[in-house]
C-alpha positions as CSV (number, residue, x, y, z in Angstrom):
1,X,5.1,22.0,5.6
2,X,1.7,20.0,6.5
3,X,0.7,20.2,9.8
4,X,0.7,16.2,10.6
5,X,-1.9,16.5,13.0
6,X,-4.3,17.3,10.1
7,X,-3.8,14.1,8.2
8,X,-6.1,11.5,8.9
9,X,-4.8,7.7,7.7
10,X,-7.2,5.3,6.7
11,X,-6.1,1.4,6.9
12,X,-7.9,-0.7,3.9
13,X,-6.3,-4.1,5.1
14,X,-3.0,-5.4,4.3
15,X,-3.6,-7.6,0.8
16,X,-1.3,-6.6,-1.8
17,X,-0.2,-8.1,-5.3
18,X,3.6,-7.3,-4.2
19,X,5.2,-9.8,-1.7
20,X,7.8,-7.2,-0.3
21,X,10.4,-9.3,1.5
22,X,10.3,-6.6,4.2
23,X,7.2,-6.0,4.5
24,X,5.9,-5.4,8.2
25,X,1.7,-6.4,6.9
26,X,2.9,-10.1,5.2
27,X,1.7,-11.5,8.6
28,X,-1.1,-9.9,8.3
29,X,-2.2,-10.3,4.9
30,X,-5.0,-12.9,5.6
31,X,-7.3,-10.7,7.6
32,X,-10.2,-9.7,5.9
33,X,-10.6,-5.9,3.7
34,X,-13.1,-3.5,5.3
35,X,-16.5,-2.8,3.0
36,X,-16.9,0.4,1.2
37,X,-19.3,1.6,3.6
38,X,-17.1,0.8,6.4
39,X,-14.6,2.8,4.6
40,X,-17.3,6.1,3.4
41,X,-18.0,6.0,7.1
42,X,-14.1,6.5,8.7
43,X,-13.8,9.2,6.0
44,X,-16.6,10.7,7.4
45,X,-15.6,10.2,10.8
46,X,-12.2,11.8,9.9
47,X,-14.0,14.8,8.7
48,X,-16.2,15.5,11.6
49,X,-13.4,15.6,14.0
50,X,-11.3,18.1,11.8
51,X,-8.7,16.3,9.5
52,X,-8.4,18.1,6.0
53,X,-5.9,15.6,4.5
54,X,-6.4,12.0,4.2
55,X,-4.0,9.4,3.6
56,X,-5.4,6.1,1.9
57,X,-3.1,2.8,3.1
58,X,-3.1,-0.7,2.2
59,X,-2.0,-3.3,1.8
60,X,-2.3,-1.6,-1.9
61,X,-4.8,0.5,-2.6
62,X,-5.3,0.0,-5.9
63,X,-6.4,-3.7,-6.0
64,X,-9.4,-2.3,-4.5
65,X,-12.8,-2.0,-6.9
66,X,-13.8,0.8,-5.0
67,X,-10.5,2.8,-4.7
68,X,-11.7,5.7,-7.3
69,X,-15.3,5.9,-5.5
70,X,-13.6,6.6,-2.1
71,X,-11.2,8.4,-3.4
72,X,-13.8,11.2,-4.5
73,X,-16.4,10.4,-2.0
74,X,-13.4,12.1,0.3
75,X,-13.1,14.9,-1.8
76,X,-16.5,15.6,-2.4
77,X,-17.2,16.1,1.5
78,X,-14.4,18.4,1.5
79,X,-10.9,16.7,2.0
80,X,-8.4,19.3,1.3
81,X,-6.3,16.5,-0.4
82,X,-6.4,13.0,-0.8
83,X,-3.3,11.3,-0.8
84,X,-2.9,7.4,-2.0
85,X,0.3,5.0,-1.7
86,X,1.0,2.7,-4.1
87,X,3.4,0.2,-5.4
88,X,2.3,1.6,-8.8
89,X,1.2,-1.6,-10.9
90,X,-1.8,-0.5,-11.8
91,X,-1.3,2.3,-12.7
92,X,0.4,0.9,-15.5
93,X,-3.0,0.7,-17.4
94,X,-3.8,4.0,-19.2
95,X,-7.8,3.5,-18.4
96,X,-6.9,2.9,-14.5
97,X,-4.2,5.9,-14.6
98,X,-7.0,8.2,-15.9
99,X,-9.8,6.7,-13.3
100,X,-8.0,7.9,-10.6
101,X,-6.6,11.1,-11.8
102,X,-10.5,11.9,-12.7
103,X,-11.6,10.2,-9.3
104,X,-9.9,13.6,-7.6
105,X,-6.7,11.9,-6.1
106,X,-4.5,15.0,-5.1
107,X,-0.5,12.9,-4.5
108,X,0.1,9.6,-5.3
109,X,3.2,7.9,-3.6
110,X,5.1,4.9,-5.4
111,X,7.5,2.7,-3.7
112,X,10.5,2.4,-5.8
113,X,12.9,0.4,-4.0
114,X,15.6,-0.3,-6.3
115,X,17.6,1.1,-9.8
116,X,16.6,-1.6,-11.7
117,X,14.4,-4.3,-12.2
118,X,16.7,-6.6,-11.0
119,X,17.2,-5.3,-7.2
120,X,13.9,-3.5,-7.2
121,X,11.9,-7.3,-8.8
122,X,14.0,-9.1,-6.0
123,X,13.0,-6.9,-3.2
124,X,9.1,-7.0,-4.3
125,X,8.9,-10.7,-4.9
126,X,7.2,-10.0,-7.8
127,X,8.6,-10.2,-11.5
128,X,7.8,-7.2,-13.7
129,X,6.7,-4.8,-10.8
130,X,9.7,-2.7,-11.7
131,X,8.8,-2.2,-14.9
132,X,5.4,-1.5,-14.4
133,X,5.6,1.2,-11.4
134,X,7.8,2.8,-14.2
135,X,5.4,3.3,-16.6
136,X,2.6,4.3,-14.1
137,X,4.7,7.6,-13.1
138,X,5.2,7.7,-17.4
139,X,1.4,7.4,-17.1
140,X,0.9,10.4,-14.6
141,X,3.1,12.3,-16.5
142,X,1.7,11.9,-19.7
143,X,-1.4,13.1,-18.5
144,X,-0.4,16.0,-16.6
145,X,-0.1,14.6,-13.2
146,X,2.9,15.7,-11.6
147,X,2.1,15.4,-7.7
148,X,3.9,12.1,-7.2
149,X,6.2,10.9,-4.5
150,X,8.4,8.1,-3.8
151,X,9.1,6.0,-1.1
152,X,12.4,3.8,-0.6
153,X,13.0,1.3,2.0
154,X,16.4,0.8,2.5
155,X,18.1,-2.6,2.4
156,X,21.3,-4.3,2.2
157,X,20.3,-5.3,-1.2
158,X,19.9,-1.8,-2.5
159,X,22.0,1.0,-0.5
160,X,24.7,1.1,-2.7
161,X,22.3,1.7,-5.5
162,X,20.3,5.1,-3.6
163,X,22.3,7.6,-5.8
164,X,20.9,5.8,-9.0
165,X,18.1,5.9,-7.5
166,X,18.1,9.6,-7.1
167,X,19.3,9.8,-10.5
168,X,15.6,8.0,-11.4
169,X,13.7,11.2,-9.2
170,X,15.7,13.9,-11.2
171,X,14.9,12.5,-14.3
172,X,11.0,12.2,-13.4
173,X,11.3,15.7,-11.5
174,X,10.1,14.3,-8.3
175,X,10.4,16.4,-5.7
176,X,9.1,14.7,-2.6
177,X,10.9,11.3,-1.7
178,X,11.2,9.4,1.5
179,X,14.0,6.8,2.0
180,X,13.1,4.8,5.4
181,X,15.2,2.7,6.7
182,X,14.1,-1.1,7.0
183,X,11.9,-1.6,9.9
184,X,11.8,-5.5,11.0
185,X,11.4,-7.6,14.3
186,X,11.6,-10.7,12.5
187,X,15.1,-11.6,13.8
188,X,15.9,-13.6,9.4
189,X,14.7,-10.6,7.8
190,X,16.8,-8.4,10.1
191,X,19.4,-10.5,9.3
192,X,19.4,-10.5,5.8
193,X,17.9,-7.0,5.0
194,X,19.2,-4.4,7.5
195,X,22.6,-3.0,6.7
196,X,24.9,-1.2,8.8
197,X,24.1,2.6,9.3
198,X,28.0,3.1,8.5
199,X,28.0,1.3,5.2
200,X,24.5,2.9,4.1
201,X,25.3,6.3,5.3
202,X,27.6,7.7,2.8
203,X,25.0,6.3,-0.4
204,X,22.4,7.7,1.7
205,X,23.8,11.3,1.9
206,X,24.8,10.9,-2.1
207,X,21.4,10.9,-3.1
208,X,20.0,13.2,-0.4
209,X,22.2,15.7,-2.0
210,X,20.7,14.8,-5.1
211,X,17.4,16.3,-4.7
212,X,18.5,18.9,-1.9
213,X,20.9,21.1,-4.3
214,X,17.5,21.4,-6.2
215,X,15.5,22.4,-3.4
216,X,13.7,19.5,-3.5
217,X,11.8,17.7,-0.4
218,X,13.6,14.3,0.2
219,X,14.4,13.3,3.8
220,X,15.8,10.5,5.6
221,X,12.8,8.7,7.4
222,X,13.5,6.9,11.0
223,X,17.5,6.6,10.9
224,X,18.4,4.3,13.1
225,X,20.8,6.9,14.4
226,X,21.2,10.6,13.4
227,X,25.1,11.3,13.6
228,X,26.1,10.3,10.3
229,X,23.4,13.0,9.1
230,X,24.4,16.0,11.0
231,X,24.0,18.8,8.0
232,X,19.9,17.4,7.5
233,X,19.0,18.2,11.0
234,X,19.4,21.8,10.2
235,X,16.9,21.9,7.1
236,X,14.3,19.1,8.5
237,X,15.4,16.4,6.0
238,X,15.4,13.9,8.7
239,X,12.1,13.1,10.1
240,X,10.6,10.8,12.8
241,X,7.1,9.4,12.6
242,X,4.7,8.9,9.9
243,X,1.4,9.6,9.4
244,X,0.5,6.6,11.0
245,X,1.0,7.6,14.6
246,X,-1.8,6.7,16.9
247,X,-3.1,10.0,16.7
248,X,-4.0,10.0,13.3
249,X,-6.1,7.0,13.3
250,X,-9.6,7.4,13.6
251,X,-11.7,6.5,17.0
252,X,-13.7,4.4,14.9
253,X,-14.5,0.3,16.1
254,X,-13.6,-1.0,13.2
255,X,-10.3,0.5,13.1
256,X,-8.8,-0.9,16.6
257,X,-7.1,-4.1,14.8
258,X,-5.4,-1.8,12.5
259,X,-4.3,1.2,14.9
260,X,-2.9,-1.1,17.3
261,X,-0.4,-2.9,14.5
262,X,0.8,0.6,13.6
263,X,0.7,2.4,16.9
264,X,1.5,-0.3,19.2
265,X,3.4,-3.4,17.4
266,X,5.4,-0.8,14.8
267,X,6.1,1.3,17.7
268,X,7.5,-0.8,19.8
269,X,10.2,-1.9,17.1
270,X,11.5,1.4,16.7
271,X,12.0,2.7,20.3
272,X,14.6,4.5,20.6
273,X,17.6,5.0,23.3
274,X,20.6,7.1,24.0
275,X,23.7,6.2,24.4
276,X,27.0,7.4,26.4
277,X,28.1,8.7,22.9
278,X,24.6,10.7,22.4
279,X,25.6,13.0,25.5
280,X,26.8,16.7,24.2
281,X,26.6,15.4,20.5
282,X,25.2,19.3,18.9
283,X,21.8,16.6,17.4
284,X,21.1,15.8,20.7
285,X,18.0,17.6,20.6
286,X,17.1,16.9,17.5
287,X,18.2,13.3,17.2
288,X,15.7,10.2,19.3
289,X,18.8,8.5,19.6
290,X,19.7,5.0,18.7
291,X,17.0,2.2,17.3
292,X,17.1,-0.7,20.4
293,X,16.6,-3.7,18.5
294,X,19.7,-2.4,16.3
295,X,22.0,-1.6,19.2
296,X,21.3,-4.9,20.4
297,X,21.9,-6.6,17.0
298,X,24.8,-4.6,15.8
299,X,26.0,-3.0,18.8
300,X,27.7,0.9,19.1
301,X,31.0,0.6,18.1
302,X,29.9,2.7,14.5
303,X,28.3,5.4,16.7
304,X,30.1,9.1,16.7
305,X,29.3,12.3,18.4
306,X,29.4,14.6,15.3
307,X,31.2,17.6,15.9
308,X,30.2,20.8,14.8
């Protein structure tokens, strides 16, 4: 495993041709991109202080002109990889798909957040996206690219459907997959997105399981509590944090607008508490606890100590 304090993440802005109802950025969306040069010079800054792995973020990436020129302008002053997340549109375009394998991109991450284009369409706003980030992994593959990962926010609208969606990574041989659970404070979205931890859990686990009895590296991301996961404590498939902690962003000016969303705002809607039912639980350690803002929306009753 990557030593997290190694990755260095680099915030383009927050425009996007997706309109992800849960998207935590749509506020931000009208603030302005940084230049290339503004860019070239947090890569650089990244690289004097020691990172070796950098993690490009949008908004998406790959509406950007530039995105193949800083791509290997942080390989060519010695990023160890450079690692781009994507909703995968454009990489439906052969030319585009070959750009950026030839511009030195070392892992590309889609967002796939549903079976079919019908939940996955619905959750992105955007008509034909499903089909699309479909044929940019066909793309990849096609071409020999094979360092791809997903990422799957989950919803209400798609929980049920996580096993199919597993069934989706096996058949494209992915081996490194994230599924986060929604993270809101807008009290409508919460409303309508978040499903309860006790009605996700069991689809959740299904398509864990999936990719686990291969050996593969999918995890839970953020649970908004750990007891219905008690087995994927013991082989680190549940994780905390991303690699946009605070620490990870560059002491760069230009950057301050963009490290305090992500270290300040996003933390504080995921703080974490414990509970009367947390004490002697075997996770304890291993578990934060209980997401506030969900134990004040939803309350505790589905909470369990999980026995051993």
């Amino acid at each position: 495993m990557n030593n997290i304090s190694d990755h260095a993440a680099i915030v383009f802005g927050f425009k996007c041709n997706n309109g992800c109802l849960f998207c935590y950025d749509r506020e931000n969306r009208h603030l302005s991109e940084k230049t290339t040069e503004e860019v070239k010079s947090e890569i650089l800054a990244a690289k004097k202080i020691g990172k070796s792995w950098l993690n490009l973020i949008g908004g998406e990436p790959t509406i950007r002109k530039d995105i193949c020129e800083l791509i290997a302008y942080g390989k060519k002053i010695g990023f160890k990889k450079v690692r781009i997340s994507t909703n995968g549109r454009m990489l439906a375009y052969d030319d585009f798909a070959r750009q950026l394998i030839k511009s030195g991109v070392s892992e590309i991450d889609f967002s796939l957040h549903g079976h079919s284009p019908k939940v996955h369409d619905y959750l992105t706003d955007t008509a034909g996206s499903f089909q699309q980030l479909v044929k940019g992994i066909e793309n990849l593959k096609k071409l020999g690219f094979n360092q791809i990962g997903t990422n799957t926010t989950i919803t209400k609208q798609n929980y049920k459907y996580l096993p199919s969606i597993g069934k989706i990574l096996l058949a494209y041989q992915i081996k490194r997959a994230e599924f986060m659970y929604i993270i809101t404070k807008n009290e409508s979205i919460f409303k309508s997105l978040t499903p309860r931890i006790s009605e996700a859990a069991p689809y959740i686990v299904r398509a864990l399981d999936k990719g686990q009895g291969l050996g593969f590296s999918w995890c839970l991301l953020n649970p908004p509590v750990g007891c219905y996961f008690h087995k994927y404590f013991k082989n680190n498939s549940i994780r905390y944090g991303d690699s946009r902690n605070e620490e990870n962003f560059l002491p760069h000016s230009s950057v301050t607008k963009y490290r305090e969303y992500y270290a300040v705002s996003k933390n504080k809607i995921i703080t974490y508490v414990k509970v009367k039912e947390c004490q002697n639980c075997p996770v304890s350690s291993n578990c934060w606890g209980i997401w506030q803002e969900y134990l004040r929306k939803y309350g505790q009753k589905e909470f369990k100590k999980e026995e051993n």
